[in-house]
N, CA, C and O of each residue as an XYZ file, in Angstrom:
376
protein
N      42.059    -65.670    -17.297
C      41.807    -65.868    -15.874
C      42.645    -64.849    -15.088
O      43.814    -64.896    -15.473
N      42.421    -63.829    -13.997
C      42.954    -63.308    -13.216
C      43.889    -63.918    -12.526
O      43.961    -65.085    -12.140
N      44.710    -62.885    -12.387
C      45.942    -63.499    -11.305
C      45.401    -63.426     -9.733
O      44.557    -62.729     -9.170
N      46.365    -64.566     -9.267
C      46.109    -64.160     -7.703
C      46.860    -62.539     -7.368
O      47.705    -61.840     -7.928
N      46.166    -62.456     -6.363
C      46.845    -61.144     -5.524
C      48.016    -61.431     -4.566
O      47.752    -62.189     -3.632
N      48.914    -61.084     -4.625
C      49.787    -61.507     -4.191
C      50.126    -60.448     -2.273
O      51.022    -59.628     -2.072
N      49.295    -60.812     -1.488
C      49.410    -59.994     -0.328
C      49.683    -60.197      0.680
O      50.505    -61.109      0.591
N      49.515    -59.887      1.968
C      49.762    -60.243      2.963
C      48.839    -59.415      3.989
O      48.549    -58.221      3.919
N      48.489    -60.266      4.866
C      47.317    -59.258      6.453
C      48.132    -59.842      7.461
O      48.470    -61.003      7.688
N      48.434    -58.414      8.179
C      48.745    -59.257      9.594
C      48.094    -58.605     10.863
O      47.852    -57.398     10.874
N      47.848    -59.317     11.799
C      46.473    -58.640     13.018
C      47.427    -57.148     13.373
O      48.584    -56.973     12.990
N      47.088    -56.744     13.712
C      47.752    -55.319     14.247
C      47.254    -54.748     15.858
O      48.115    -54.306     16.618
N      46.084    -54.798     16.193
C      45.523    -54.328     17.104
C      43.864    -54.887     17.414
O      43.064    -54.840     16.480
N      43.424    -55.406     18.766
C      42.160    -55.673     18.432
C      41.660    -55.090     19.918
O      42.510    -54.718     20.728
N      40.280    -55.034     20.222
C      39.614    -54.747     21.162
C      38.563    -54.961     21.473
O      39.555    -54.286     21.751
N      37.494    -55.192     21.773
C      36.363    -55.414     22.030
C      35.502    -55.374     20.853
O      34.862    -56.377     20.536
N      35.449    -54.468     20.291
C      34.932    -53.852     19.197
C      35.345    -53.908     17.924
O      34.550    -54.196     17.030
N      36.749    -53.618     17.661
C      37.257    -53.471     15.890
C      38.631    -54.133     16.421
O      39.295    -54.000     17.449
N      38.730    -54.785     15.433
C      40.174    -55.115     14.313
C      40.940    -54.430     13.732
O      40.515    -53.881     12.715
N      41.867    -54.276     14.001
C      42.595    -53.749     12.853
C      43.957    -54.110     11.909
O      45.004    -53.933     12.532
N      44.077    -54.445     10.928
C      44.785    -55.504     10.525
C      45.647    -54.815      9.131
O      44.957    -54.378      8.210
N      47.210    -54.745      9.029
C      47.866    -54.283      8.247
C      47.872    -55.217      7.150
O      48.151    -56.416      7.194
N      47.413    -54.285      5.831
C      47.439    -55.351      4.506
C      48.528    -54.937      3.579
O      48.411    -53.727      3.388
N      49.544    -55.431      2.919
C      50.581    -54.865      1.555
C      50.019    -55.963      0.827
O      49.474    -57.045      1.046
N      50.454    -55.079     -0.336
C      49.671    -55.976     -1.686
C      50.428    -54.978     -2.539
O      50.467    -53.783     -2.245
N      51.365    -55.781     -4.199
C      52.194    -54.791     -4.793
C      50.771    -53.744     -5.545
O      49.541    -53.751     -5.596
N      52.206    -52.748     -6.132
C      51.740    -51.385     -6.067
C      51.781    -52.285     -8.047
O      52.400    -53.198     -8.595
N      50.417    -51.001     -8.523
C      50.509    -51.360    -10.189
C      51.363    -50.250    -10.495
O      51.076    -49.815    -11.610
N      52.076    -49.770    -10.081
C      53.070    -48.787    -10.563
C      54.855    -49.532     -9.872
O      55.410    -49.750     -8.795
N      55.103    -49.659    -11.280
C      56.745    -50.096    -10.676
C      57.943    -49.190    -10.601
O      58.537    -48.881    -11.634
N      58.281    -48.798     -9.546
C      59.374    -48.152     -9.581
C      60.662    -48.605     -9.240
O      61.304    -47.633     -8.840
N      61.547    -49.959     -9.207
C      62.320    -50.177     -9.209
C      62.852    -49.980     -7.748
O      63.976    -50.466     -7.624
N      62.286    -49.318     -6.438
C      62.649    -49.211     -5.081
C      61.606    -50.224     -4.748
O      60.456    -50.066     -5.158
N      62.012    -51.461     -3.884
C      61.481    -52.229     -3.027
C      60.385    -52.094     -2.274
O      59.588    -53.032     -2.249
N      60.064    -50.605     -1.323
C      59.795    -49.956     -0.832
C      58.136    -49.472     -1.026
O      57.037    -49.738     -0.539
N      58.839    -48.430     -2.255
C      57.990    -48.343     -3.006
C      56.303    -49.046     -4.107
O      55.119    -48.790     -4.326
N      57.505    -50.113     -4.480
C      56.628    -50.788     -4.939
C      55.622    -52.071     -4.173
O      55.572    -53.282     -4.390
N      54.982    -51.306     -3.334
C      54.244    -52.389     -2.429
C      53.081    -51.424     -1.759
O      53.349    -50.576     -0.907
N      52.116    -51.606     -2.126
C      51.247    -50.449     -0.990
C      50.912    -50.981      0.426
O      50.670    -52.148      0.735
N      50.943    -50.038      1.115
C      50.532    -50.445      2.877
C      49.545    -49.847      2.891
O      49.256    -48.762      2.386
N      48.855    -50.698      3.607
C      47.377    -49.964      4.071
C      47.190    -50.473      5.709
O      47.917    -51.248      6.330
N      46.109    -49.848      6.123
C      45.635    -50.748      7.544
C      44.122    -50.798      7.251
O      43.729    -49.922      6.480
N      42.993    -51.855      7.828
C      41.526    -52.393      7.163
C      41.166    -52.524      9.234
O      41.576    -53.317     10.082
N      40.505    -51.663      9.285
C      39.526    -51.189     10.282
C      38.329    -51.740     10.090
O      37.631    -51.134      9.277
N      37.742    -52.941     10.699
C      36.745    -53.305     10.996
C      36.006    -53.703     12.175
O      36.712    -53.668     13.184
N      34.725    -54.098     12.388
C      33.908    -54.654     13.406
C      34.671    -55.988     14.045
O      35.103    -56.809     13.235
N      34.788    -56.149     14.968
C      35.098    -57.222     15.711
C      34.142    -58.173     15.088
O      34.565    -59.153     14.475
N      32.691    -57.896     15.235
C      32.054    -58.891     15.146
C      31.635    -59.344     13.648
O      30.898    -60.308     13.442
N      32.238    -58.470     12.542
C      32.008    -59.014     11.023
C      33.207    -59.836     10.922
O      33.092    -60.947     10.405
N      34.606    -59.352     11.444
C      35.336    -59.966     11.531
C      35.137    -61.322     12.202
O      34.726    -62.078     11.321
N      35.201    -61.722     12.913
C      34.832    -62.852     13.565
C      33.455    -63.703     12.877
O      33.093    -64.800     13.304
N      33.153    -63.380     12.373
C      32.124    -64.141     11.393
C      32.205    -64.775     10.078
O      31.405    -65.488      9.471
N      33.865    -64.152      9.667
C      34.057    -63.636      8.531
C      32.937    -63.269      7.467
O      32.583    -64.066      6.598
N      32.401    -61.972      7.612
C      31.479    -61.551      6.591
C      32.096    -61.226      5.789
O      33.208    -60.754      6.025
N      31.555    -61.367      4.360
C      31.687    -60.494      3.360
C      32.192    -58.906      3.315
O      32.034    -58.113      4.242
N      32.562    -58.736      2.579
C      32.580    -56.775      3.024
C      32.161    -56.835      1.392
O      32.883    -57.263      0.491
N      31.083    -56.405      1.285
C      29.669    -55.722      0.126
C      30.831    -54.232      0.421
O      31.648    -54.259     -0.499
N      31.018    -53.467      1.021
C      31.369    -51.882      0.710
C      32.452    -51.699      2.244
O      32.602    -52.293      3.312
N      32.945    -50.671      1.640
C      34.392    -50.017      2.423
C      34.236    -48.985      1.739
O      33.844    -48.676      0.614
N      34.909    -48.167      3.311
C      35.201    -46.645      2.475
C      36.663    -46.748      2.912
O      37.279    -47.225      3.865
N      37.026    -45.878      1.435
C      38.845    -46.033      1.753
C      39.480    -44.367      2.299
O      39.206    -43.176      2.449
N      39.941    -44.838      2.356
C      41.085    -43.418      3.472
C      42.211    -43.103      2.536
O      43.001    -44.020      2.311
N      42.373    -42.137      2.052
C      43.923    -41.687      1.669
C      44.124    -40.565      2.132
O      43.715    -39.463      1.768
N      45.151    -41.053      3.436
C      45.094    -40.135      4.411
C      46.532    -38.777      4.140
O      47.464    -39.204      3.459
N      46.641    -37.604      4.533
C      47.825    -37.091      4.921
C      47.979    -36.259      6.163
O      48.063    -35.038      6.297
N      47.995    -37.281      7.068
C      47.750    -37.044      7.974
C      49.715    -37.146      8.765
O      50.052    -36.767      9.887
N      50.395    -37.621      7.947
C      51.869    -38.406      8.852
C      51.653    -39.258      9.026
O      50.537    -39.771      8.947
N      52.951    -39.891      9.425
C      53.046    -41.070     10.328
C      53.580    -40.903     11.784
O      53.892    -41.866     12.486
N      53.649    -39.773     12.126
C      53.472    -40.030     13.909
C      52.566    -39.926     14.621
O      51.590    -39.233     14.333
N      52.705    -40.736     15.957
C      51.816    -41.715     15.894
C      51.020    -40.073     16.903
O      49.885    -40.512     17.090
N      51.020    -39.315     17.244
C      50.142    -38.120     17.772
C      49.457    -37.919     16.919
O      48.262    -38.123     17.133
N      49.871    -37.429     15.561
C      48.862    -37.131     14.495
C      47.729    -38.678     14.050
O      46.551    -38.641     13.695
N      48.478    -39.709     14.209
C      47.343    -40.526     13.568
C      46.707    -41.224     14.574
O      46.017    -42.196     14.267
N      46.847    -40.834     15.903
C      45.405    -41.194     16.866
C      44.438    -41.031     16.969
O      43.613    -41.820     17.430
N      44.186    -39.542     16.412
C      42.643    -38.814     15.546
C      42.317    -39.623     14.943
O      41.223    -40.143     15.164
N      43.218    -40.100     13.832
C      42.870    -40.746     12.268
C      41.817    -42.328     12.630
O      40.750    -42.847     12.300
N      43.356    -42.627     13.778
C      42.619    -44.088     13.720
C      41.887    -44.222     14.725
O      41.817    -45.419     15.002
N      40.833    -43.093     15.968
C      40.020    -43.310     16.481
C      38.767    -42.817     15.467
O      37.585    -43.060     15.710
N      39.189    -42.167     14.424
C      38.161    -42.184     13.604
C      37.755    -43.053     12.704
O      36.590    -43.447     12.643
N      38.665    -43.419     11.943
C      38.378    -44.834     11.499
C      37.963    -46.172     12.335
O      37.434    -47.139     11.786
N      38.255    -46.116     13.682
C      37.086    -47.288     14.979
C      36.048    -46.593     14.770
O      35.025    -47.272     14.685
N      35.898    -45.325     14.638
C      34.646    -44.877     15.257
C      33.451    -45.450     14.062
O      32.459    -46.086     14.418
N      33.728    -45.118     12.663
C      33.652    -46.033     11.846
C      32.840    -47.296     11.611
O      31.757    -47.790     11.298
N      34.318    -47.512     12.035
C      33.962    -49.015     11.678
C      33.036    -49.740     12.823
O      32.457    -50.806     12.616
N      32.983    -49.120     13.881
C      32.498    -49.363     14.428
C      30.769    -49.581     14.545
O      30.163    -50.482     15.126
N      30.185    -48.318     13.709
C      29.146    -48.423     13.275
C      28.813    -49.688     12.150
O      27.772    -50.328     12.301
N      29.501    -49.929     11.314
C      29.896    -51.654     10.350
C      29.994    -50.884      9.202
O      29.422    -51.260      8.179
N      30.604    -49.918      9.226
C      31.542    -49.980      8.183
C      32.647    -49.940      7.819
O      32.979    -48.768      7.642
N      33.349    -50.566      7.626
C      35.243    -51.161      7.125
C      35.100    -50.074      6.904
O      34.162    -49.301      6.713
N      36.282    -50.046      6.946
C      37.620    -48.687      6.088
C      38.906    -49.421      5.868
O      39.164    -50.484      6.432
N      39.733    -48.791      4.993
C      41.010    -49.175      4.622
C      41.632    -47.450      4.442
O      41.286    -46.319      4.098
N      42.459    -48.022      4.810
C      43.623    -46.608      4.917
C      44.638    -46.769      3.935
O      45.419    -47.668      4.248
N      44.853    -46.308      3.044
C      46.207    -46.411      1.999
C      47.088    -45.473      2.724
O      46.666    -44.368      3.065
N      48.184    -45.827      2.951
C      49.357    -44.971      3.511
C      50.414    -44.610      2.331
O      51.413    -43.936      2.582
């Protein structure tokens, strides 16, 4: 039997339109830094799949290198609304 996933979502940003909601869930690679061993992502979706809770059948994922300041990733993440906005999720691995 599979294990549970051991994760966490927390809301991050919402608007009319999309969600966006920070997920960690550990990393299958252990490296002994805390830090490390945990992946962050953020999950860009429709307001309104969200609010329905639909299924998500497909996501496209992001592995971005883009930085983390926040000038550089305003592109990123009006592209990922733009997206999702059409109904398709994304997830961003950071």
């Amino acid at each position: 039997m599979p294990q549970a996933l051991d994760y966490n979502i927390r809301p991050v940003y919402s608007d009319n339109r999309i969600n966006r909601s920070s997920i960690t869930f550990p990393s299958v690679y252990n490296t002994g830094i805390k830090e490390n061993d945990r992946v962050y992502s953020e999950l860009f979706i429709k307001k309104s799949q969200s609010d329905r809770m639909e299924k998500i059948d497909n996501i496209l994922i992001f592995i971005h290198g883009f930085g983390t300041k926040k000038k550089k990733l305003s592109n990123y993440y009006y592209f990922a609304s733009s997206i999702a906005d059409r109904g398709i999720p994304c997830i961003s691995l950071n």
